[in-house]
N, C-alpha and C positions, 0 to 999 in steps of 0.2 A: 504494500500500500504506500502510495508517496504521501507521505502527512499533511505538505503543504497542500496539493491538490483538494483531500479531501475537509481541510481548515476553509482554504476560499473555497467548496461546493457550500459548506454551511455556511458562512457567511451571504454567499449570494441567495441563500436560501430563505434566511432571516431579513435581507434587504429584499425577498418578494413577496413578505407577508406585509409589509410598511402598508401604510393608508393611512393618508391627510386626504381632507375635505371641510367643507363648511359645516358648522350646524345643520343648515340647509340639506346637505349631501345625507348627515346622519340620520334624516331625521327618513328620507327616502330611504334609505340603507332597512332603518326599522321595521318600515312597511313590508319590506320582504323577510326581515330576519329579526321578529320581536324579541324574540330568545336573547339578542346581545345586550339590553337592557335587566336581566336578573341579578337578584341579588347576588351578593356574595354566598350564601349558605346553597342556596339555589345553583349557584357554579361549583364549590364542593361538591353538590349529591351529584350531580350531572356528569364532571368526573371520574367520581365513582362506577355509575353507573356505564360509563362511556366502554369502561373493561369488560363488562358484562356479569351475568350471573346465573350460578345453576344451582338446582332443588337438590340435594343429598340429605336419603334419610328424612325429609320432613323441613330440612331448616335449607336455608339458603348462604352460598358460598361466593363472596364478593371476589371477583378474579381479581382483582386489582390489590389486593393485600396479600396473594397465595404468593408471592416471589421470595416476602421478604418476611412476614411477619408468621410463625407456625402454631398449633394447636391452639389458636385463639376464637375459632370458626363461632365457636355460643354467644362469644363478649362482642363481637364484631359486627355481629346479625344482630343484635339489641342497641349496638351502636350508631348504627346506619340505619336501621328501623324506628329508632325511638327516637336520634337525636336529627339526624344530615334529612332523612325523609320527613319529616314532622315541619322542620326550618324551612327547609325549602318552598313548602306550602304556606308561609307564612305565618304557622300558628306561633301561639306562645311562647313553646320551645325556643326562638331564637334569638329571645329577647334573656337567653340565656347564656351564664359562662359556660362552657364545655369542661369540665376538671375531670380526670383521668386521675385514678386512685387508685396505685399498687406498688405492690413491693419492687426494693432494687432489682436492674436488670430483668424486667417485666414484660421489656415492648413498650412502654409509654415514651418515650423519647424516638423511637422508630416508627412508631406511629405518624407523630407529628412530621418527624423527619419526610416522611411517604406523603402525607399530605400537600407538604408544601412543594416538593419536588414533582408532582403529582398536579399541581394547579400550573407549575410553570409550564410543564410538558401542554396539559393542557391548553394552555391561552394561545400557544402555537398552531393550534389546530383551527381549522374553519367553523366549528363548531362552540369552540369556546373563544372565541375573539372578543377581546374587551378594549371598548372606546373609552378613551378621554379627554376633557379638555387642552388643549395645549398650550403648555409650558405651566400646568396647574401641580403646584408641590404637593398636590396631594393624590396624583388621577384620578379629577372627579367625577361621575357620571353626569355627562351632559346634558341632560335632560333637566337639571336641576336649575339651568337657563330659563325654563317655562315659569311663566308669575303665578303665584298661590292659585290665583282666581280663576286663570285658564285653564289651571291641571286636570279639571274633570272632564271636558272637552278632549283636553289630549288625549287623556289615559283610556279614551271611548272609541275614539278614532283608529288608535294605533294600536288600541289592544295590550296594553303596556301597564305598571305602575309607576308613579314617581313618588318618590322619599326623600327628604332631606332638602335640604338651603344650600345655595352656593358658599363655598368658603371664602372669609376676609378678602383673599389675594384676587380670586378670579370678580368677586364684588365689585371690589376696585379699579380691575383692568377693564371690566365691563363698560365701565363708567368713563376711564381716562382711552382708552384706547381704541373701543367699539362703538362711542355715544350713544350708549344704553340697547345695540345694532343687534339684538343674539345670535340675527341669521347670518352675522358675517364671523363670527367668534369662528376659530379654527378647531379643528376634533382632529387625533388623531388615533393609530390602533396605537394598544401599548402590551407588552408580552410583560409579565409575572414574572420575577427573579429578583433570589433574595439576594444575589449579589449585588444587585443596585436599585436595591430598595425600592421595587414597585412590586406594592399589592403584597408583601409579607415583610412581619414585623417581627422581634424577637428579643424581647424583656428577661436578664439576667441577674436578680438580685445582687449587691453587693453589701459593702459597708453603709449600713443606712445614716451614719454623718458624713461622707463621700460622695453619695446618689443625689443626685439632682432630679425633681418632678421633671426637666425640662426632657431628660431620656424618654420621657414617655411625651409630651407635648409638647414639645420644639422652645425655641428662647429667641427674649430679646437681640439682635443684633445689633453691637455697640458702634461698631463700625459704618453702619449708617443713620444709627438715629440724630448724630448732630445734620446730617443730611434735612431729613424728613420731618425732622422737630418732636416729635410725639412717639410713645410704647403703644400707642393704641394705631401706628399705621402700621396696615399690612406690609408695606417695604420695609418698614425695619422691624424686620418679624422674621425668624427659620420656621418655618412648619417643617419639620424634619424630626420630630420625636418619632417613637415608634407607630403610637397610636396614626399617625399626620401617615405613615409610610405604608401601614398594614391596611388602610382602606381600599376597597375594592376588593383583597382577600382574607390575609388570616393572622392571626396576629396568637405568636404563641408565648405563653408568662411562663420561663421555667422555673420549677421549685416552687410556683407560686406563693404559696403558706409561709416562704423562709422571707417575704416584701414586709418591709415597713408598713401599716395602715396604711400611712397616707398615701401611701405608691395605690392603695386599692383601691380609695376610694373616686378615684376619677372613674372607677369600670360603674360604680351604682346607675349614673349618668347613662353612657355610654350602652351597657344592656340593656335598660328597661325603655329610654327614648331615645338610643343610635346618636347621641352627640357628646362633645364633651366640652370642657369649660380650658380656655387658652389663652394666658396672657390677659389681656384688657380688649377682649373680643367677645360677642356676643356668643353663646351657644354653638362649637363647628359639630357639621354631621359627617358621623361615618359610619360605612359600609364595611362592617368587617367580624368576621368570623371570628371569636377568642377561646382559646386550647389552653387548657393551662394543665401543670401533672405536680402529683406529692406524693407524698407514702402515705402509708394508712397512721401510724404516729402523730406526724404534724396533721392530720386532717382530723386525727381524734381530738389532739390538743385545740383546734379553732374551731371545731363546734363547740367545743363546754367552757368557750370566752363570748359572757351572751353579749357584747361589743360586736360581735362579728354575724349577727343572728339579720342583719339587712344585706350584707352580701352575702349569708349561705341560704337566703330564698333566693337568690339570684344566679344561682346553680345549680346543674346536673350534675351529677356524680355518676360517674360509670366507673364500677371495678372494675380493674386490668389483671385477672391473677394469673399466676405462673402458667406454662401450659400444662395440660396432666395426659399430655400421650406421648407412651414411649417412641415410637415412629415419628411426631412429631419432634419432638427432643433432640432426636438425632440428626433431624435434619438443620437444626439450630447448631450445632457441633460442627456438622459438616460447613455452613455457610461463615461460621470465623473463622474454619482452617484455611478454608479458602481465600480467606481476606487477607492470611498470614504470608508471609516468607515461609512457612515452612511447608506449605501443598507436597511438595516436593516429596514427602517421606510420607512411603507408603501405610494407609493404615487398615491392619487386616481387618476382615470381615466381624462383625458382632464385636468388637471393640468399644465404640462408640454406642452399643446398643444398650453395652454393658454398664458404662457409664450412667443412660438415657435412667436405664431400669430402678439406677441406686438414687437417684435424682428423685423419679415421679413418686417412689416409696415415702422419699421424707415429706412430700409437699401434701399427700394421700392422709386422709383423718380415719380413722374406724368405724366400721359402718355398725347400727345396731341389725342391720340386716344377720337372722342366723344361719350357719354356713358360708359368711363370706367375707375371707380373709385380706390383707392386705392384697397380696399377688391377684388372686381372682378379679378383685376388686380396677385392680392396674390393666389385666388383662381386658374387662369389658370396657373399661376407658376405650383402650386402644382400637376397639370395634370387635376384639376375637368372641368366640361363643365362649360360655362357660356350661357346663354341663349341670344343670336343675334350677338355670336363672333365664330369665327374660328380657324382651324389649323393657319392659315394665320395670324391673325389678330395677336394672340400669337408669333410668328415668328418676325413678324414684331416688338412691343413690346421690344423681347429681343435682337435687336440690334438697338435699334433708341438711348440708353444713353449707352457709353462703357465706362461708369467708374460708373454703376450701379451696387452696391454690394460692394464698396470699401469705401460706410464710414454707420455710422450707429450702434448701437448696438452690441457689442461684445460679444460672447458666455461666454466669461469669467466673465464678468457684470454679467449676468444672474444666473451665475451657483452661484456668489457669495452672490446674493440676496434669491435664494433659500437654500442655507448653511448656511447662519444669518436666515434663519426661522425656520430651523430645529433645530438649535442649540439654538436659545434663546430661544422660547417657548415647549424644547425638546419636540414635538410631536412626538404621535404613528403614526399620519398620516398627511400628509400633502394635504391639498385640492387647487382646483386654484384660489383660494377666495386668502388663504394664501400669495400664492405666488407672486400674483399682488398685492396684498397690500405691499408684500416686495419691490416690484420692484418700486412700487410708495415711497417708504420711503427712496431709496437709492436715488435717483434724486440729493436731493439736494448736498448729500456727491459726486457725479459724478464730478471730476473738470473740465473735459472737456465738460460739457454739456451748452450750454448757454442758455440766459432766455427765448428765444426765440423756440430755439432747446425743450426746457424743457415744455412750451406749446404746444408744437406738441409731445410729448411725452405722457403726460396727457392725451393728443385725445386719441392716439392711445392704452392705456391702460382702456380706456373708449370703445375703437373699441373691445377690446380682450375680455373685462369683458359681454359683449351685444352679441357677435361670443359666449361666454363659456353659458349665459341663454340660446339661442337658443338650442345649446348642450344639456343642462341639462334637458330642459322641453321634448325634442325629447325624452331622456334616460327611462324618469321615464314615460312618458305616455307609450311608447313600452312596459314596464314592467308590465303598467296595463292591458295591452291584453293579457290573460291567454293564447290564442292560437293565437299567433299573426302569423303564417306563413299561420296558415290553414284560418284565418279571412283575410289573405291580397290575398290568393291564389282565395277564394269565389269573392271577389269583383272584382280581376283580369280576371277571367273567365267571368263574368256578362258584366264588358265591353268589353270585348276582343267580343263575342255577339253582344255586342248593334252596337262598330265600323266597323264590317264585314257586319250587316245587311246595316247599313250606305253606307258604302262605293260601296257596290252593287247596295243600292237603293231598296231594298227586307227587308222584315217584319221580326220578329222573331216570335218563337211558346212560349205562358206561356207555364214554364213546370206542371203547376196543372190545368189548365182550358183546355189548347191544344187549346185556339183560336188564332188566328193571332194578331202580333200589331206592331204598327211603334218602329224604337229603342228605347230606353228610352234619351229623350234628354237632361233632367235633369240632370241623372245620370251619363251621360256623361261629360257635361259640372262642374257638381260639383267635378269632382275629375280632368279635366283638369287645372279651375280655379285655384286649388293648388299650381300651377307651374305657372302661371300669362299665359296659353294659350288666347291668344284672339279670340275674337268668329272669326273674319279673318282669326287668324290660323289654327281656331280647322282643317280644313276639310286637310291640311296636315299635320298636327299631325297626325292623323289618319292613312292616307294615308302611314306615314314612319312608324308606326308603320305595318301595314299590309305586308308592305316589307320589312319590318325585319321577320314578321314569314313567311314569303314564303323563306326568305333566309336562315332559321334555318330547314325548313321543307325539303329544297331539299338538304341539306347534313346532314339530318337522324337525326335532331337535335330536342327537345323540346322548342318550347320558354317561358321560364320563369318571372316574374313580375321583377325579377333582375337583367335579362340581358339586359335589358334598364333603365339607372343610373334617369334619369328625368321620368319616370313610375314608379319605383318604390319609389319615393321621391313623386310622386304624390298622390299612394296609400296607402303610410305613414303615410301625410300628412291629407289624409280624414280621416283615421281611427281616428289619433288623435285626428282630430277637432270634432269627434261624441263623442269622450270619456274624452275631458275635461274638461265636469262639475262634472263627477264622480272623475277624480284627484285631482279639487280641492277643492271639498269638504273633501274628505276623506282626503289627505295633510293637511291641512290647521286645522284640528278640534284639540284644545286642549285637551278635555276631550272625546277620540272615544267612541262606542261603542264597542259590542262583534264584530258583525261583518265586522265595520272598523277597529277593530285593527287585526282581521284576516287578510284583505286585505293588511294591509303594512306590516305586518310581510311576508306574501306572494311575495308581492312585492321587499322586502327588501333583501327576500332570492335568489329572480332572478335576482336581481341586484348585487347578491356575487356568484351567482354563472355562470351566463352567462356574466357578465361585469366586472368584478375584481372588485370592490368593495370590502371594508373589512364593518366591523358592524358599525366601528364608520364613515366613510364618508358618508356610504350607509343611516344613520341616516340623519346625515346634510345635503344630498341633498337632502330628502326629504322634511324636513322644509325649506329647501333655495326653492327650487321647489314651494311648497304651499304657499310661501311670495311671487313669481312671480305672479302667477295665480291669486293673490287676489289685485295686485294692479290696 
């Protein structure tokens, strides 16, 4: 790729989205594309929306958050449903601050993060194009040119709303520059970018005898007021505070809870009637979205200061908690490795899974449900079946603790124990031996973890390490089944036989002798057992099996060993258990022969090449494998 080239295509790309015209021009512009006059909250949802979205399971899944933000899919759908969908319409909701409440390393700063980078992309688009006045320090929608009196006339004609008063400066230019003209006033497009402060704003707490209100509302300019004479003229005036800059998009308060009052109190204004108070000016309005994020601590500490009881009606609280799926998890591990220097160093299979596992167990609360333990509990998070639990029972689960996901293990933790193991023992590869061992060595340097906390932490890396042998022994016996689809396909057909004779009450034919004989009930029963079927349940086991291949048969379907998750875990399962005395003898032999060390070489090859595996992990889990099986 030549750089340059492709620097000036974007460049001349962003000089073919430009448009200047008159009021006049915009106001025909309107006529055809009312849409470019929405509000700010109303361009968020739209946004949003612009990525698209699909039904899974019942709830709906915003594509526009799956790249970057993982197992948040419940908080996200109540996010965009209750707060972006609700605003956008104009209800009440938007006359709301947006606060995002949860624990460190949550998603809540990524969130916002995706928002704003998320409106810039957007305004780029033909779709989300945003006008404004020109050379207006504040980008204000021009419409706000129409006199009080006329606006219900416009707003009928053109099918539009208008909100809000022209600000000091364009007032004034109106007046010296246009002679009072609107239809000659210039409008240009303007593209969102928080590098130069159009349409996103962002408010950092500091030392509150250091901070100046002006960070948020712009300041006198000393350098021209002997000019102009007067604090009350718009030319010796910056509108450049955040508020002044986040108009027309989003304006984000980090930490918000850790602001001095007085930094709050200009938002009471600002949400309830969209203006704020600046300088020795009357009333300025703005168009802007405000995100603010805390922990749940400082949010506890500012509700029980009844001082704070007029801005906490003037917020939404959305909890942000951890995620609680292992599959998700993972794929949050995966995206900072990626972001790291050290991609580079391979990491073996169920490594990271193993990690996931020890993570979602701390952040996990006990259920009163009876029979279901932490793991179970973990495992129907993550979508798996559990064997005597439900859609229902699941459901139920996640909403019996609502502050489940809000303390517990931090991704951050994680990522920083797996970086101390790459790093100190620079490995080519890192296995999930590795990593849990890191995770257990950090505990003690944890300052917030207590002694207690720090035994149940123990367990649960003891839970992850026993979840990662099962994995492992599963891996490597698979691998010893040179034809493992067509050996699992045979013994799938043989019952699939025996439970139809069953379930009819009719015999089957050997196919070498051709005489009659009852099912095989053995054969049955040994590969149900697998799955802990009881002899009580075998005869509907069976039975929903049988109705699932009638269900697959009458719309033209095959049924598969796969397409039933607990069948085929059960014919996994047998196959294994006939074939691990051959793994572990052949694992476990120090000095092989010819033709055991063909076999692991074989082995070893299918393990790098159908299961990622590189040579040196694919080695070590062999011998970690063969130490299982021999104890």
């Amino acid at each position: 790729m030549d750089i340059f080239e492709r620097v000036a295509a974007y460049r001349a790309e962003s000089d073919q989205l430009a448009w200047n015209g008159t009021f006049k021009d915009y106001i025909e512009l309107l006529r055809k594309h009312p849409s470019a006059a929405i509000t700010a909250h109303a361009r968020v949802y739209d946004m949003i929306m612009s990525y698209g979205v699909e039904e899974v399971g019942g709830h709906k899944r915003y594509k526009f958050f799956e790249q970057e933000i993982f197992g948040l899919d419940r908080s996200i759908e109540k996010l965009v449903e209750e707060y972006f969908h609700s605003s956008a319409r104009r209800l009440d909701v938007r006359k709301r601050i947006l606060l995002l409440m949860g624990p460190v390393s949550g998603g809540k700063s990524t969130l916002v993060t995706l928002l704003k980078r998320g409106l810039e992309k957007y305004s780029r688009t033909e779709q989300g194009a945003l006008y404004a006045i020109e050379g207006c320090p504040m980008h204000e929608e021009p419409l706000h040119l129409i006199p009080l009196e006329l606006r219900p006339e416009v707003e009928k004609e053109l099918g539009v709303r208008i909100e809000g008063n022209l600000c000091p400066s364009c007032q004034m230019r109106l007046k010296l520059e246009y002679g009072g003209d609107i239809e000659k006033v210039p409008v240009t497009r303007v593209l969102i970018s928080e590098d130069s402060r159009v349409g996103v704003g962002t408010f950092s707490p500091s030392d509150p005898k250091s901070q100046d209100i002006a960070d948020l509302t712009g300041s006198i300019d000393f350098s021209t007021i002997t000019e102009f004479g007067s604090e009350s003229d718009p030319r010796a005036y910056r509108f450049d505070g955040e508020l002044n800059k986040a108009n027309r998009g989003l304006m984000e308060f980090q930490e918000m809870l850790k602001c001095d009052e007085k930094f709050l109190w200009n938002l009471l204004s600002l949400t309830q009637e969209g203006n704020f108070k600046a300088g020795r000016f009357a009333l300025i309005s703005a168009d802007e979205l405000i995100v603010a994020h805390t922990n749940e601590a400082e949010y506890k500490a500012f509700i029980s200061n009844k001082k704070n009881e007029a801005l906490q009606s003037r917020m939404i609280v959305m909890p942000i908690p951890y995620n609680l799926k292992v599959s998700e998890e993972e794929k949050i591990y995966k995206k900072l490795i990626m972001q790291s220097d050290m991609k580079h160093v391979h990491i073996a299979p169920h490594a990271l899974r193993s990690a996931a596992i020890f993570s979602i167990l701390t952040r996990l609360k006990e259920t009163k449900k009876h029979g279901m333990d932490l793991v179970k509990k973990m495992r129907m998070y993550d979508g798996e079946e559990v064997e005597g639990f439900k859609e229902a029972d699941l459901k139920e689960m996640q909403t019996e603790y609502l502050e489940e996901g809000m303390s517990g293990v931090d991704p951050r933790y994680v990522i920083n124990r797996i970086s101390s193991a790459l790093i100190k023992q620079d490995l080519q590869c890192i296995n999930a031996l590795d990593i849990l061992r890191g995770i257990k060595d950090g505990l003690d340097q944890h300052a917030s973890i207590t002694k207690d906390e720090r035994e149940r932490f123990l367990n649960f890396i003891a839970v992850a390490r026993k979840e990662y042998d099962e994995l492992a022994k599963k891996e490597v016996q698979k691998a010893f089944v040179y034809s493992f689809d067509e050996s699992a396909k045979t013994l799938f057909e043989n019952y699939l036989d025996n439970i139809e004779a069953f379930c009819n009450m009719a015999k089957i034919r050997d196919p070498l002798t051709d005489e009659e004989m009852n099912p095989d009930e053995r054969l049955m029963r040994s590969i149900e057992e697998q799955i802990g079927i009881s002899e009580n349940a075998k005869k509907a086991f069976r039975e929903e099996i049988m109705i699932r291949i009638s269900s697959y048969s009458r719309k033209g379907k095959k049924f598969e060993y796969h397409n039933h998750d607990r069948l085929r875990e059960a014919i996994e399962k047998k196959l294994f258990a006939d074939l691990k005395d051959i793994v572990k003898i052949t694992t476990s032999t120090k000095t092989p022969d010819a033709a055991q060390l063909k076999r692991i070489n074989e082995v070893s090859k299918r393990l790098m090449d159908d299961h990622g595996y590189c040579p040196v992990c694919a080695n070590e889990l062999l011998r970690y494998v063969g130490s299982l099986l021999n104890r």
